[in-house]
N, C-alpha and C positions, 0 to 999 in steps of 0.2 A: 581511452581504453575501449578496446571492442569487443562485443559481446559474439562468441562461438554460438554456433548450431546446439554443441552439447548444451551449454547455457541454459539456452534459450529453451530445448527441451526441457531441460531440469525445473526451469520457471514453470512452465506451463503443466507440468505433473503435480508441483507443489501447490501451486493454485487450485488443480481439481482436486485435490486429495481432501481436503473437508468435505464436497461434494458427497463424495464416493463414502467418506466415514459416516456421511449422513445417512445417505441410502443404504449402506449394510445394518446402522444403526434400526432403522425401521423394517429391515427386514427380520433382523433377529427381534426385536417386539412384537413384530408378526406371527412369528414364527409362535414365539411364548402365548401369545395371546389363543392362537389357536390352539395351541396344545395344556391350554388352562380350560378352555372352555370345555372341549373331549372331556377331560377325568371333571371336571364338573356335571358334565352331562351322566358319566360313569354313576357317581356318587348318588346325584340328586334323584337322576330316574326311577333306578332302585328300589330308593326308599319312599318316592311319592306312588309305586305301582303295590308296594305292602300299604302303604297308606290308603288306598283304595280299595284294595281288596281286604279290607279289615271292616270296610262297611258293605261285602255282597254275601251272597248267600254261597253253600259249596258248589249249587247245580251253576252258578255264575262263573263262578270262576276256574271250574272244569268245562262250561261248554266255549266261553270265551274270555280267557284271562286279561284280554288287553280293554276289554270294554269299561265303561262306567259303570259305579253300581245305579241299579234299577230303583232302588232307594234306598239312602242311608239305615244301616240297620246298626245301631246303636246295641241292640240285643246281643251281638256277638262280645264286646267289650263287658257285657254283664254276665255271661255266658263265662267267659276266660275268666273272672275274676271269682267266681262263686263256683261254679261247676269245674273249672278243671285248676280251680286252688290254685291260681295263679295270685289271687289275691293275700294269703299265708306267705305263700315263695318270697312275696316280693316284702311281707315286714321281716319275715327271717334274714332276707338279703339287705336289707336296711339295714338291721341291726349286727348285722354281722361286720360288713365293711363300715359301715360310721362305727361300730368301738372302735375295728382294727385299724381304721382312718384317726382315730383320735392316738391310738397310744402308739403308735408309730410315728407319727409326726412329734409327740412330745420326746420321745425316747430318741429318736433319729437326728434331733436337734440337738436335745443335750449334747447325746454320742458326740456327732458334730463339731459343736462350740468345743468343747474340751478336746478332742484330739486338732483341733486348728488352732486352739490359743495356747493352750499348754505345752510344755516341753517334760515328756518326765519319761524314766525308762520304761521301753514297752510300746510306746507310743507310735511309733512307725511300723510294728509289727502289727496292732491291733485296727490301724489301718489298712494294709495289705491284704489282713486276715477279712476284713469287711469286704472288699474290692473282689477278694478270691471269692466270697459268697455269692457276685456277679456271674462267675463265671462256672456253677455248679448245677448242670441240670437238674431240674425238679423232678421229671418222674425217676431218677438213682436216689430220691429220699422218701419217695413212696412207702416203700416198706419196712426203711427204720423209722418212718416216723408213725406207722400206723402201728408198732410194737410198743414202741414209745406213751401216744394216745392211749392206748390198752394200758398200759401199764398203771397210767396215770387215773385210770375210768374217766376219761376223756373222748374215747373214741365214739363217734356219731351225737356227738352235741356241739350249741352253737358257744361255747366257752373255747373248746377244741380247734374248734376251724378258725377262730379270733387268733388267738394262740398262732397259730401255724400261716396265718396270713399274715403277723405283726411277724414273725421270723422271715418268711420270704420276701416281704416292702425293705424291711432295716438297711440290709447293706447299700441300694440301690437309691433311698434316704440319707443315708449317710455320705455318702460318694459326691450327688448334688448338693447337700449343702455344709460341705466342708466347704470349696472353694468361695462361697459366698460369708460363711465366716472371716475364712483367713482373707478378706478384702479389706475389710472389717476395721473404720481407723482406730487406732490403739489407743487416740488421745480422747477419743468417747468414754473408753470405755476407765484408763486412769482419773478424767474428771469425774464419774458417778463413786470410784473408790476415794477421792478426795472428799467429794461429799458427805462421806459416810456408809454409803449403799455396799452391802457385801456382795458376796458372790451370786447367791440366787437373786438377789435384786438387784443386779448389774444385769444379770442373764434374760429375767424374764422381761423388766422393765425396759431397758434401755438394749442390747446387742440383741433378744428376737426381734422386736419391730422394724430394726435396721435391715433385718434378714427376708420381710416380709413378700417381695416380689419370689425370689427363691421358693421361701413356704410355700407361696401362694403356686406357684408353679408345680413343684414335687407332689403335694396333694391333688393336684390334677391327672398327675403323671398318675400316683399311686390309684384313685378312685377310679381309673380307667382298665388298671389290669385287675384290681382287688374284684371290682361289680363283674366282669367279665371271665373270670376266673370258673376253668369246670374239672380242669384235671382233679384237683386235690379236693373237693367237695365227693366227685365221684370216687375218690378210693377211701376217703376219711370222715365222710357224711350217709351212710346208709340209710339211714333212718326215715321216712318219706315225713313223718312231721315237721322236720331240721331241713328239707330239703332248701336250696338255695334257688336264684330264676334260673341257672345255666342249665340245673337238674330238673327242672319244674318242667321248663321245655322240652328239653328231651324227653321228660314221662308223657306228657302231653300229646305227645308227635307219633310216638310209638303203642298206646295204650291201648288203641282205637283199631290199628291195623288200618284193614283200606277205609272204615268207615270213621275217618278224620273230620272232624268238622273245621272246614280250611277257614270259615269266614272267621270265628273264637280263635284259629290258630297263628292267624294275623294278627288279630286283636294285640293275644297276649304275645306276638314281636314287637309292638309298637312300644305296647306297656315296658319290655323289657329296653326298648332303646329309646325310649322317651328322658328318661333319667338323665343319659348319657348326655343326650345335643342338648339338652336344656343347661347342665353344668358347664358345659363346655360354651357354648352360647355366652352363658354371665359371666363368666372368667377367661374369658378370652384375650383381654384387655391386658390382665396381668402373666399369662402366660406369653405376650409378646411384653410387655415391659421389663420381663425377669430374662428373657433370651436376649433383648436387645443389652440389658444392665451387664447379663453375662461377660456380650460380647465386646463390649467398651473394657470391662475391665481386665 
């Protein structure tokens, strides 16, 4: 048999063609790799350039922003925490998002488990109806809910803002861990009813633990927009004792006019995003194991 020209080209294409899939192969890792490192540089700079200017003085960092401080002045962080009440902001803002982190996640779950396990009329609507919550700007409830709050003598307290945060985390709670219920094997949960275990102690014993990556995830999800939240503090929190960190800072920033004291006003951005990288830091771990668990399933 004899081998044609066409052949013998087509041999010698297929031959380099690894080659060539090699080399584009490291080109696009290249490629990724440079452009990880840019929005790394984005991110990290940023916040190590507030990191530093949190320890200079104002005449520092208005005659040369990008210099080192001249010495660390710890003063400024004692400064934001006492003098410009950053330190109230920030237990008002603790206790505000940890209740509405707590009873949102229990309530979300519940929701959850029962519209994924149960079948009963109503059930697909009261879903949707969750889902559409997703999809309902928040400042068009601005002013029903601040009628509302009033009504209730709710408005400008931290009971009210709990309240109104556990209503806007719910549907968005609900939504991610339905699908990680309805995964959920069924023969878990018919063994613990064989057992004996009812309903609440099938639910909180044996199907939330199984959910745990999930939780562990949505409570990240929520503690990030709950801490960060300033619309609705600002139309339903007047009161500067309730104030929360979003509102702390703005007063902060604004109070002073041009005589700011920038090195305190650093401070207290670290104070407010310190919270944030630290949680996020230690649950890192499980916000990729509940996205990877997601995506297998």
């Amino acid at each position: 048999m004899t081998t044609t020209t066409a052949d013998r080209a087509e041999f010698v294409a297929a031959s380099r063609a690894p080659g060539k899939r090699s080399r584009e192969g490291k080109g696009v890792a290249t490629t990724a790799h440079i452009a990880l490192i840019l929005w790394s540089l984005l991110v990290i700079l940023p916040l190590l350039w507030t990191l530093l200017s949190s320890f200079k003085s104002t005449q520092e960092i208005l005659g040369n922003p990008l210099s080192l401080p001249g010495k660390l002045r710890f003063g400024n962080y004692a400064s934001a925490w006492t003098t410009a009440g950053i330190g109230r902001y920030f237990l008002n803002t603790v206790v505000v998002v940890g209740c509405a982190l707590v009873l949102v996640m229990i309530l979300g779950a519940m929701c959850a488990y029962v519209l994924a396990r149960f079948s009963f009329p109503g059930n697909r609507l009261i879903y949707y109806s969750m889902l559409a919550g997703l999809t309902f700007p928040v400042f068009l409830a601005i002013v029903p809910l601040f009628f509302v709050l009033k009504n209730f003598a709710l408005l400008n307290t931290l009971p009210g803002l709990i309240i109104t945060y556990v209503a806007f985390a719910l549907p968005f709670t609900v939504f991610f861990l339905h699908s990680f219920f309805k995964a959920l094997p069924g023969e878990v949960y018919e063994a613990a009813q064989i057992d004996g275990a009812g309903e609440w102690r099938s639910f909180f014993s044996v199907m939330l633990p199984m959910a745990r990556p999930g939780m562990a995830s949505v409570a990240i999800f929520n503690f990030l927009g709950l801490w960060n939240q300033f619309l609705l503090p600002v139309a339903l929190n007047t009161d500067s004792k309730n104030y929360v960190l979003s509102q702390g800072m703005a007063s902060f920033a604004s109070q002073a006019g041009y005589a700011v004291d920038f090195g305190a006003l650093f401070a207290a951005v670290v104070i407010t995003v310190a919270p944030v990288l630290v949680v996020y830091i230690i649950f890192q771990r499980q916000l990729q194991v509940s996205v990877t668990a997601g995506g297998v399933k």
